[in-house]
C-alpha positions in Angstrom: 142.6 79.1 90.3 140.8 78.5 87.1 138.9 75.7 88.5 137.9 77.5 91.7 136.9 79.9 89.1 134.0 77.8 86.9 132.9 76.2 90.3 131.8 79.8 91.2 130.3 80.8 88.0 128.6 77.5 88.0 127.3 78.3 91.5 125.9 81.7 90.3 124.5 80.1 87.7 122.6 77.3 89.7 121.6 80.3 91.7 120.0 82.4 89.4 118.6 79.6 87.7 114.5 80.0 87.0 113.2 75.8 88.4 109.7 74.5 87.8 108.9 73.8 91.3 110.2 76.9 92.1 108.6 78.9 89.9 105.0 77.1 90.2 105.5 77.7 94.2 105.8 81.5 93.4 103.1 81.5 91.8 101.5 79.9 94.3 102.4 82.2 96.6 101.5 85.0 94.3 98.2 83.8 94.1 97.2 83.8 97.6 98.0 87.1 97.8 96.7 88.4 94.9 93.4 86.7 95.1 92.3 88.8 98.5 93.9 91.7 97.2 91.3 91.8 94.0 88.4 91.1 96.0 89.9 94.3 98.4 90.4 96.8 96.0 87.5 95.9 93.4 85.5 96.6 96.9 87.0 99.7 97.8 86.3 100.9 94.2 83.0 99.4 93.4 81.7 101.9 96.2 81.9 104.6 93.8 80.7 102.8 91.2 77.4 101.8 92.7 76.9 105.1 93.6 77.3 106.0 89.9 75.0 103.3 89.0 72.2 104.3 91.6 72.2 107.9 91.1 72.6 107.5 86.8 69.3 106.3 87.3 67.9 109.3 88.0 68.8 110.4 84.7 71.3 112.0 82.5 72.0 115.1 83.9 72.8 113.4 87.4 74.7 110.0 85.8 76.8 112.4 84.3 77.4 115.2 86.9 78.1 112.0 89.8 80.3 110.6 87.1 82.3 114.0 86.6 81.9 114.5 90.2 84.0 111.2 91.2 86.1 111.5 88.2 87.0 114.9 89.7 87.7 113.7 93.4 89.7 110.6 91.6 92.1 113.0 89.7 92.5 115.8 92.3 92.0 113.8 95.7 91.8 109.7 95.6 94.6 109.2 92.9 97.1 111.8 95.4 96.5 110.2 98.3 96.9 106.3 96.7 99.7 107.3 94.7 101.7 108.3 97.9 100.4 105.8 100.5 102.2 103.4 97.5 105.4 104.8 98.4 105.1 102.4 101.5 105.4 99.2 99.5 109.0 100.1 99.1 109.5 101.5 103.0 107.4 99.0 104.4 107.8 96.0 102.3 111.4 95.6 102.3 111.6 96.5 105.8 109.5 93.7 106.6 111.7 91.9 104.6 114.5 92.4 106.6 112.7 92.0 109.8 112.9 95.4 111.0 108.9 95.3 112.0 108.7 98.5 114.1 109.5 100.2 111.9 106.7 99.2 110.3 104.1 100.6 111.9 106.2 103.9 112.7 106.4 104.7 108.8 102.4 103.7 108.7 101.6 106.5 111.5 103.9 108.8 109.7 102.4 108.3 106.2 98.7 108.6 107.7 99.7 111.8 109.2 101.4 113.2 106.2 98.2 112.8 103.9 96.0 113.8 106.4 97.8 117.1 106.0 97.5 116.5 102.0 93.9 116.6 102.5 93.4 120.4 103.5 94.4 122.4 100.6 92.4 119.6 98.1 89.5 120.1 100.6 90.0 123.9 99.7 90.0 122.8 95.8 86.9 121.0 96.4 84.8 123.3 97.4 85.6 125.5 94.8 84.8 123.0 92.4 81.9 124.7 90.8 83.3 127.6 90.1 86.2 125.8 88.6 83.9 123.5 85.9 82.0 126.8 84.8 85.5 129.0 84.3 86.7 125.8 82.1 84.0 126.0 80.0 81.8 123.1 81.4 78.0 122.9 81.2 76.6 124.6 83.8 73.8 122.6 84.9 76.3 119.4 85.0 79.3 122.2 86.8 76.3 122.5 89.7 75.2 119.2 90.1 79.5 117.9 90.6 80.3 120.8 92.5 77.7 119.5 95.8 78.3 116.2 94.7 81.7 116.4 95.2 81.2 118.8 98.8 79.5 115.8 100.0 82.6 114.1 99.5 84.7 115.3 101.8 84.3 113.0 104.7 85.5 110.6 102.2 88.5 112.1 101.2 90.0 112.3 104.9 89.0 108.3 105.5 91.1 107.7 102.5 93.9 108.9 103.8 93.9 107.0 106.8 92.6 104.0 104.8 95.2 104.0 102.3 98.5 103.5 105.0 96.5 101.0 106.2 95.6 99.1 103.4 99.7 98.8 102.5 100.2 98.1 106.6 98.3 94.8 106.1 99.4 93.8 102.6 103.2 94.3 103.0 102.6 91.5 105.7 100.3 89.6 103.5 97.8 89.7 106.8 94.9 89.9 104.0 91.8 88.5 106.0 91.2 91.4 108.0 91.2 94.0 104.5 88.9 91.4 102.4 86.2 91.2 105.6 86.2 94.5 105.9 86.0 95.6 102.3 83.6 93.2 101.5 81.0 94.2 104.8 81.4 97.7 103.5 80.2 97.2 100.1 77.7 94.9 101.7 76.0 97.6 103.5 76.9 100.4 101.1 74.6 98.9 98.0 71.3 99.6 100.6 72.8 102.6 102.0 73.5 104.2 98.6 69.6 103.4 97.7 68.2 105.0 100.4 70.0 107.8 100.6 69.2 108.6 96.9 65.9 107.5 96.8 64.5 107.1 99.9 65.3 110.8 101.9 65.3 114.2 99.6 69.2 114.1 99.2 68.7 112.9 95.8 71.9 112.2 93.7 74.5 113.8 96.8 73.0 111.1 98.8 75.3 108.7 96.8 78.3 111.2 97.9 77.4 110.7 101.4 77.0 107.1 100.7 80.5 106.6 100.1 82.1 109.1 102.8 80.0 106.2 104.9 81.1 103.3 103.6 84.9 104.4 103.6 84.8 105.2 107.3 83.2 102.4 108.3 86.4 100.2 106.8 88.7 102.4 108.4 87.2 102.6 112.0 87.5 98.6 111.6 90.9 98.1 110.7 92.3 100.1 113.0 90.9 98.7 115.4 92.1 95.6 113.8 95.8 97.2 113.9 95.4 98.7 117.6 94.4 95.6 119.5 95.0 91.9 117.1 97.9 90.3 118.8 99.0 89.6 114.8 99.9 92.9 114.9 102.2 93.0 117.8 105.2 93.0 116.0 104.6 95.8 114.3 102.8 97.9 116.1 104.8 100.3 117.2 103.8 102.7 119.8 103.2 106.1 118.7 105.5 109.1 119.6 108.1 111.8 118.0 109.4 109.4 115.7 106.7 110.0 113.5 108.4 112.8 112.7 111.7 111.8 112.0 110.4 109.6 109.3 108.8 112.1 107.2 111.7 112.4 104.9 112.0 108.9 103.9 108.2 108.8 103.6 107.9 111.4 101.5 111.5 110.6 98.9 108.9 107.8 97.9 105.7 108.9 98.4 106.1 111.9 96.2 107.4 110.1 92.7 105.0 107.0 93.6 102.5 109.6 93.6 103.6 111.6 90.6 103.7 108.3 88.6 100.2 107.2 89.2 98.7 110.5 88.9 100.2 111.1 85.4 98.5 108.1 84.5 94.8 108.5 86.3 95.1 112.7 84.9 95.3 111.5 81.4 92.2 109.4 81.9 90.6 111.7 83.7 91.3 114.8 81.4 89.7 113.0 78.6 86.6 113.0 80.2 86.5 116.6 80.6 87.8 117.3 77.3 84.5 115.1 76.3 82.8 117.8 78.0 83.5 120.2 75.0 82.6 117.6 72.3 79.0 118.3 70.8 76.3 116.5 73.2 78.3 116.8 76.1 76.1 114.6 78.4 75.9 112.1 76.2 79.7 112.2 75.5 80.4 112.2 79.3 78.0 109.4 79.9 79.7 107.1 77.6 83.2 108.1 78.3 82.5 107.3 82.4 81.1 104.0 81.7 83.7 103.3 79.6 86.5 104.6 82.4 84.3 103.1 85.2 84.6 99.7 83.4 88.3 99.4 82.7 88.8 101.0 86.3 87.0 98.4 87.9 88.1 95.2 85.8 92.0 97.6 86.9 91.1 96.1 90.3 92.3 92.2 89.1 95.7 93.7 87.9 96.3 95.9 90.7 95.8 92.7 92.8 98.6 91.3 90.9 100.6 93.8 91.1 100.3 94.5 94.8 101.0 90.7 95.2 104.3 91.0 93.0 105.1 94.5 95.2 104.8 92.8 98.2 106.8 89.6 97.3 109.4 91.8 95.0 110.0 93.9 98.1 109.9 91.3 100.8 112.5 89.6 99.5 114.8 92.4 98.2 114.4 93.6 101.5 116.2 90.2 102.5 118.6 90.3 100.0 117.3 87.4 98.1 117.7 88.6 94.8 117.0 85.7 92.6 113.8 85.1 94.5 112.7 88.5 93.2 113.4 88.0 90.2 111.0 84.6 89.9 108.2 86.2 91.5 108.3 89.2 88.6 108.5 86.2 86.5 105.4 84.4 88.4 103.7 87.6 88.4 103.8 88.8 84.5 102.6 84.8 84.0 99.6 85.4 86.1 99.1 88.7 84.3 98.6 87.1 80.6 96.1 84.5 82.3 94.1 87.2 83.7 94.2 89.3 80.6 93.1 86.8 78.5 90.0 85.7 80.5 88.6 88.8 81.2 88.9 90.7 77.7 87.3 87.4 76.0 84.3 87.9 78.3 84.1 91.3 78.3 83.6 91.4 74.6 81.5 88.6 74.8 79.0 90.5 76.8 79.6 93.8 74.7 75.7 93.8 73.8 74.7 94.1 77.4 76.9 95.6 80.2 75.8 99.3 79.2 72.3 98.4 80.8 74.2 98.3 83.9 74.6 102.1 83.9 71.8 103.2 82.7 68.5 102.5 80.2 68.5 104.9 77.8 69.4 103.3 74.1 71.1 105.5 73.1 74.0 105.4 76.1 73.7 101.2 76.1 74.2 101.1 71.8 77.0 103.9 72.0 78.8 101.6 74.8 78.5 98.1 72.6 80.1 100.3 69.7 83.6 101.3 72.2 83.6 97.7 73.8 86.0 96.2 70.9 87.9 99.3 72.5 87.6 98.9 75.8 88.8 95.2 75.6 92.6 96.2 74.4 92.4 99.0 77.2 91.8 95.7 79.8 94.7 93.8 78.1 97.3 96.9 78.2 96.0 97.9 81.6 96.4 94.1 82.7 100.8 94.3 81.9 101.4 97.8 83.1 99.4 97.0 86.4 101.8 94.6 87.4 104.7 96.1 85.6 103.9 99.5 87.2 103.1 97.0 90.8 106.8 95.5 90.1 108.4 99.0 90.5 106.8 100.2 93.5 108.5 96.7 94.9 111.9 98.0 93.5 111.9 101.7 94.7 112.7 102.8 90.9 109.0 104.6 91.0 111.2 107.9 90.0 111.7 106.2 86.4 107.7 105.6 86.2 107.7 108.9 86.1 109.4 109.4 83.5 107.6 107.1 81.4 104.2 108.0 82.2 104.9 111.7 81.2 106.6 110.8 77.9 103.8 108.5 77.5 100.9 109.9 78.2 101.6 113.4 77.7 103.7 113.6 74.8 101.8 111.0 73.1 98.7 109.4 73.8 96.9 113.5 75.0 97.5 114.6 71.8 97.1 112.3 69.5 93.7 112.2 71.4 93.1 115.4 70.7 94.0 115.4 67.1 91.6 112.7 66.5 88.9 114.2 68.6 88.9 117.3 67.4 90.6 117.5 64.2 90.0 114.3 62.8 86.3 114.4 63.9 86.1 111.1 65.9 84.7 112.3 68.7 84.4 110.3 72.0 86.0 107.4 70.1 89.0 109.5 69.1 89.7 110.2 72.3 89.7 106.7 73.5 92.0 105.7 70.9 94.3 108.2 71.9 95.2 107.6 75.5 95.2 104.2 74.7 98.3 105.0 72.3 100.0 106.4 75.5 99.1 103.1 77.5 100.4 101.2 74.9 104.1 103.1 75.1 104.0 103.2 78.5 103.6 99.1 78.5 106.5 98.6 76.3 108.6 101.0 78.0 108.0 99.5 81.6 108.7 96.0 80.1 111.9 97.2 78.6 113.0 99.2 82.2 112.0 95.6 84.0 113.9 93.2 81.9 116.9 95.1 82.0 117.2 95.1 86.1 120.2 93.8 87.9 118.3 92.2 90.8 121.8 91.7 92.4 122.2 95.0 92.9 118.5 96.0 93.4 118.9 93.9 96.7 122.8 95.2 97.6 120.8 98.7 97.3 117.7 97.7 99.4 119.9 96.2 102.1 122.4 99.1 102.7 119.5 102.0 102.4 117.8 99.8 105.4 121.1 99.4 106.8 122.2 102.9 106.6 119.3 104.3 107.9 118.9 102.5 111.0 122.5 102.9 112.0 121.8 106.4 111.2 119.2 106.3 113.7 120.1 104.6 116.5 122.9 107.7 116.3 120.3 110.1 116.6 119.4 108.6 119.5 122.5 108.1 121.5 
């Protein structure tokens, strides 16, 4: 008995054991997804960003109004709508996993129709935008120029929530080709769109707006098509009909806390740019604090590669009950995440003297940003673990903890002390930098502490009987 005993403690052990070749073919495997994924979502994003970039060279009053503007849409709008379509990495990815593929493309159809509904009452908010930024106190003059900025914006925000399903359709498959040609045309075309637009026709800085409500379409029209008629689709594309409906509850007991935990996180940015708005020299304040966000959000797109990556591989193979395969690829994935850091905050910093001409030509803004680039660079390291820490628990399902931790984090730390040094303290824009980066920096170590204390035994036992469950459940419904 005792013998029978260590032989299957020593089996366990050989199991969960981490091997090189092992763990250097995770991260191989990490890699090619990751790599694509970047490339998409640094596309996806740089299309606001060039529109910043164009229009901020019509001046001050427009770079920070467009800034405000998509700051705005980002914290009301872009981050909702992301934030739930991430609920599918869990639905979707351990599904695939566990080769049930129609369902699939049923949960996709079901989460495209559930944010297109999202979309009506922020609509609503966004044309009320102006009057919004004047009643909180906001410059008028910038309040005008983001309130039709943001109008113009509208077409956008219904293409992203049709592109965001999508984009988690293809990447729980790892089918990554179609995303990164599409992505990558779409910036292609939007770069001498966006000039144009702005300079070329009397739309002036909303012609960036419309720019970008382009540009999104244009990726979504293609990749449904993509999904509607590639045979390497065919598995799971499932045809469309009541069903959508029935999975509306499942869609949205992850949508909801993936979407409360990443809009905790995007708010806090986003709120201290408006609380820059009430800092003496408010346009210069703005200015710096966008370029500042812009940068961090865009370098955010290398992480969030990883991340996705370590979702989709976490997920996959939870949802196939391998559990010590998931646990290699969060290892594989955190490695990747310290390379990445490393790299890109060393030559950020190295170019601190000369990325704020980017934005804009004034001396002022371009000395002001080489003086918060030290800053900056710990913001890209941070961001670079919680990415893929934050990318890890969307693969789990535990995205109701993140909540938890991004609302101790930032909001009972990082906003405030913010605050304190901003306005009491006497800081300024730099205080409040310092001080959301105290609530990244507790969120970081409390996500690390949440993700090396998982039983990945039992995070696959749970995916496996909640996949299970639900479709013996539903194959009842339909007898």
């Amino acid at each position: 008995m005792e013998e029978s005993l260590l032989q299957k403690h020593q089996e366990e052990s050989v199991k969960k054991r981490v091997t090189w070749s092992g763990f250097s073919e995770e991260m191989r495997r990490i890699s090619v997804i990751a790599g694509p994924m970047v490339v998409v979502v640094c596309s996806q994003y740089l299309l606001q960003v060039v529109s910043i970039m164009i229009v901020g060279h019509l001046g001050e009053l427009y770079l920070s109004s467009a800034a405000l503007a998509i700051s705005l849409a980002g914290v009301s709008g872009f981050s909702l709508l992301m934030g739930m379509a991430s609920g599918l990495e869990t639905i979707c990815g351990q599904a695939f996993g566990a080769q049930q593929y129609q369902r699939v493309g049923m949960q996709t159809y079901t989460a495209i129709f559930c944010l297109i509904l999202v979309c009506i009452p922020v609509s609503v908010l966004w044309i009320n935008m102006e009057n919004i930024l004047v009643f909180m106190g906001q410059d008028p003059l910038i309040s005008h120029e983001s309130g039709k900025f943001i109008i113009w914006l509208l077409p956008a925000l219904f293409a992203y929530a049709i592109l965001q399903p999508l984009v988690r359709y293809f990447q729980i498959q790892s089918m990554l080709l179609p995303m990164l040609a599409s992505s990558c045309a779409a910036l292609t075309v939007h770069v001498p769109l966006c000039w144009v637009l702005v300079f070329k026709t009397r739309l002036n800085n909303v012609g960036g707006a419309l720019a970008v409500s382009i540009s999104i379409w244009s990726n979504v029209i293609f990749l449904g098509l993509y999904m509607r008629y590639s045979s390497a689709c065919a598995k799971t594309r499932a045809p469309i009909s009541l069903e959508i409906f029935k999975g509306t509850w499942e869609f949205f007991r992850f949508a909801i806390p993936s979407a409360v935990m990443i809009c905790l996180e995007w708010w806090s940015y986003e709120l201290m740019v408006l609380l820059s708005g009430l800092l003496p020299n408010p346009q210069l304040e703005t200015s710096i604090l966008s370029v500042c966000l812009n940068t961090i959000s865009t370098l955010y797109a290398i992480p969030f590669g990883i991340g996705a990556a370590a979702s989709t591989r976490v997920s996959n193979e939870l949802g196939a009950g391998k559990a010590n395969a998931a646990r290699v690829a969060v290892l594989a994935a955190m490695s990747l995440a310290v390379i990445e850091t490393s790299i890109v905050s060393a030559t950020l910093f190295a170019c601190r003297h000369v990325y704020g001409y980017i934005f804009s030509n004034e001396k002022e803004v371009v000395d002001y940003v080489t003086v918060m680039a030290p800053l900056v660079c710990i913001s890209v390291i941070i961001d670079s673990i919680q990415g893929v820490l934050t990318g890890i628990a969307r693969g789990c399902g535990w995205q109701h903890l993140g909540v938890y931790v991004n609302l101790g984090a930032f909001y009972l730390c990082g906003i405030p002390v913010a605050a304190l040094l901003a306005f009491v303290v006497g800081v300024g824009g730099k205080g409040l930098w310092i001080g959301i980066q105290c609530g990244a920096f507790v969120q970081t170590i409390l996500l690390s502490v949440i993700t090396g204390s998982i039983n990945w035994e039992k995070q696959a036992i749970k995916a496996r009987k909640r996949l299970f469950d639900d479709q013996f459940s539903a194959e009842n419904i339909l007898v």
